[in-house]
C-alpha positions, 0 to 999 in steps of 0.5 A: 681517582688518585691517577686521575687527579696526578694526570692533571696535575701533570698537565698543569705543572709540568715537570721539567726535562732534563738538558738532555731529554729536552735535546734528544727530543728536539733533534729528533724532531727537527730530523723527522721534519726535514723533507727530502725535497725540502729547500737547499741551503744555497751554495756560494762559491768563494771564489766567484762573485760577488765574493771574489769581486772586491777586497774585504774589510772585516767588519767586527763582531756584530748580532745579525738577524739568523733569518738573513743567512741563507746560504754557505761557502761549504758544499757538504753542509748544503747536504747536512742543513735544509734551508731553515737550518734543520739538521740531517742525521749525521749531525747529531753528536756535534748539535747536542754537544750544542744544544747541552752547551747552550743549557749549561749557559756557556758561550759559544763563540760567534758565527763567521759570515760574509755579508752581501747586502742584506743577507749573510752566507755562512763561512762557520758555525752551521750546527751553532746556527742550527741550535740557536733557531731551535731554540728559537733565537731571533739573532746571533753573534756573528764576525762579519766579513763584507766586500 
Protein backbone atom coordinates (compact mmCIF):
# COMPACT_ATOMS: atom_id res chain seq x y z
CA UNK A 1 0.00 0.00 0.00
CA UNK A 2 2.45 2.51 1.41
CA UNK A 3 4.71 1.51 -2.16
CA UNK A 4 1.59 2.13 -3.88
CA UNK A 5 0.94 5.55 -2.56
CA UNK A 6 4.85 6.68 -3.00
CA UNK A 7 4.63 5.44 -6.88
CA UNK A 8 2.24 8.02 -7.63
CA UNK A 9 3.28 10.61 -5.61
CA UNK A 10 6.52 9.98 -7.94
CA UNK A 11 4.54 10.64 -10.78
CA UNK A 12 2.63 13.55 -9.56
CA UNK A 13 5.73 15.25 -8.01
CA UNK A 14 8.75 14.42 -9.81
CA UNK A 15 11.76 14.74 -8.23
CA UNK A 16 14.29 16.94 -9.81
CA UNK A 17 17.56 15.51 -11.66
CA UNK A 18 20.53 16.63 -11.36
CA UNK A 19 22.37 18.97 -14.17
CA UNK A 20 24.21 15.97 -14.92
CA UNK A 21 21.54 13.04 -14.98
CA UNK A 22 19.48 15.62 -17.00
CA UNK A 23 22.74 15.63 -19.72
CA UNK A 24 23.96 12.32 -19.73
CA UNK A 25 20.23 11.23 -20.57
CA UNK A 26 19.71 13.71 -23.00
CA UNK A 27 22.97 13.26 -24.93
CA UNK A 28 22.05 9.67 -25.03
CA UNK A 29 18.98 10.18 -26.60
CA UNK A 30 19.69 12.52 -28.95
CA UNK A 31 22.69 9.84 -30.05
CA UNK A 32 20.47 6.94 -30.29
CA UNK A 33 18.11 9.13 -32.46
CA UNK A 34 20.67 9.74 -35.12
CA UNK A 35 20.17 7.43 -38.12
CA UNK A 36 22.88 6.61 -40.28
CA UNK A 37 20.99 7.71 -43.04
CA UNK A 38 19.94 10.64 -41.67
CA UNK A 39 19.96 14.18 -43.42
CA UNK A 40 23.73 15.56 -43.63
CA UNK A 41 24.44 18.96 -42.57
CA UNK A 42 25.15 20.69 -45.85
CA UNK A 43 28.88 21.50 -46.41
CA UNK A 44 29.73 24.86 -47.77
CA UNK A 45 33.16 25.68 -49.02
CA UNK A 46 34.63 29.17 -48.00
CA UNK A 47 36.13 29.61 -50.92
CA UNK A 48 33.47 28.93 -53.67
CA UNK A 49 30.44 31.12 -53.99
CA UNK A 50 28.31 32.43 -53.14
CA UNK A 51 30.78 32.88 -50.24
CA UNK A 52 33.94 33.74 -52.12
CA UNK A 53 31.49 35.88 -54.43
CA UNK A 54 31.48 39.27 -52.48
CA UNK A 55 33.17 41.33 -49.83
CA UNK A 56 31.97 40.90 -46.19
CA UNK A 57 30.69 43.26 -43.92
CA UNK A 58 30.20 42.31 -40.45
CA UNK A 59 27.17 42.60 -39.35
CA UNK A 60 27.26 42.41 -35.52
CA UNK A 61 25.86 40.50 -32.90
CA UNK A 62 22.22 39.46 -33.53
CA UNK A 63 19.39 36.34 -32.37
CA UNK A 64 18.85 34.33 -35.33
CA UNK A 65 16.16 31.58 -35.74
CA UNK A 66 18.59 28.25 -34.97
CA UNK A 67 15.97 26.69 -37.73
CA UNK A 68 17.83 28.83 -40.54
CA UNK A 69 21.49 27.31 -40.02
CA UNK A 70 21.80 24.67 -42.26
CA UNK A 71 24.70 24.05 -43.12
CA UNK A 72 28.78 24.61 -42.00
CA UNK A 73 32.07 25.73 -43.50
CA UNK A 74 33.80 22.45 -41.28
CA UNK A 75 33.97 19.05 -43.46
CA UNK A 76 34.33 17.20 -40.19
CA UNK A 77 31.16 18.43 -38.33
CA UNK A 78 29.05 17.26 -41.19
CA UNK A 79 30.43 14.15 -39.81
CA UNK A 80 29.66 14.91 -36.09
CA UNK A 81 26.04 16.79 -36.45
CA UNK A 82 23.13 15.24 -38.39
CA UNK A 83 21.30 17.78 -40.08
CA UNK A 84 18.94 18.65 -36.91
CA UNK A 85 21.98 19.13 -35.15
CA UNK A 86 22.05 15.52 -33.29
CA UNK A 87 25.31 14.89 -32.22
CA UNK A 88 27.31 11.55 -32.83
CA UNK A 89 29.47 10.15 -30.07
CA UNK A 90 32.50 11.85 -30.18
CA UNK A 91 31.05 14.84 -29.35
CA UNK A 92 30.23 13.92 -26.15
CA UNK A 93 32.48 15.59 -23.45
CA UNK A 94 32.51 19.05 -25.12
CA UNK A 95 28.11 18.78 -25.43
CA UNK A 96 27.86 18.19 -21.64
CA UNK A 97 30.48 20.59 -20.90
CA UNK A 98 27.70 22.63 -22.76
CA UNK A 99 24.87 21.60 -21.52
CA UNK A 100 26.46 21.81 -17.62
CA UNK A 101 27.34 25.52 -18.57
CA UNK A 102 24.15 26.39 -19.64
CA UNK A 103 22.62 24.71 -16.12
CA UNK A 104 24.77 26.69 -14.06
CA UNK A 105 23.03 29.93 -16.15
CA UNK A 106 26.48 31.13 -17.67
CA UNK A 107 26.64 32.69 -20.85
CA UNK A 108 28.24 31.15 -23.89
CA UNK A 109 29.57 33.23 -26.26
CA UNK A 110 27.42 33.49 -29.59
CA UNK A 111 27.72 31.77 -32.61
CA UNK A 112 29.58 32.69 -35.69
CA UNK A 113 27.72 32.28 -39.11
CA UNK A 114 27.70 33.80 -42.52
CA UNK A 115 24.27 34.70 -43.92
CA UNK A 116 23.16 33.84 -47.37
CA UNK A 117 19.71 35.31 -47.80
CA UNK A 118 17.74 33.90 -45.57
CA UNK A 119 19.54 30.83 -44.13
CA UNK A 120 22.89 31.10 -41.86
CA UNK A 121 26.02 28.53 -42.59
CA UNK A 122 27.64 27.93 -39.36
CA UNK A 123 31.49 28.88 -39.46
CA UNK A 124 31.49 28.35 -35.00
CA UNK A 125 29.68 26.96 -32.39
CA UNK A 126 28.39 23.41 -33.74
CA UNK A 127 28.15 21.68 -30.21
CA UNK A 128 26.48 25.53 -28.68
CA UNK A 129 24.07 24.96 -31.54
CA UNK A 130 23.44 21.42 -30.92
CA UNK A 131 22.91 22.22 -26.87
CA UNK A 132 20.57 25.10 -27.51
CA UNK A 133 17.92 22.80 -29.57
CA UNK A 134 18.24 20.21 -27.14
CA UNK A 135 17.24 22.35 -24.78
CA UNK A 136 14.68 23.35 -27.02
CA UNK A 137 15.86 26.87 -27.86
CA UNK A 138 14.06 28.78 -30.77
CA UNK A 139 16.83 31.34 -31.52
CA UNK A 140 20.49 31.87 -30.58
CA UNK A 141 23.02 34.87 -30.22
CA UNK A 142 24.79 34.77 -33.52
CA UNK A 143 27.86 37.29 -35.07
CA UNK A 144 26.99 37.69 -38.46
CA UNK A 145 28.93 37.86 -41.29
CA UNK A 146 27.16 38.53 -44.99
CA UNK A 147 28.38 39.27 -48.23
Amino acid sequence: MIGAVFAVLDAVIPIPRSPQAEAEDRFARLARSRRKRAPQLDLVDEGSAPLAAAPRRELGVQLIPIESITATTEASKTRQFDRGFRPDRSTEGRWKSLWMAQARGLDLPPVAVYRIGERHVLRDGHHRVSVARARGALTIDAVISAG
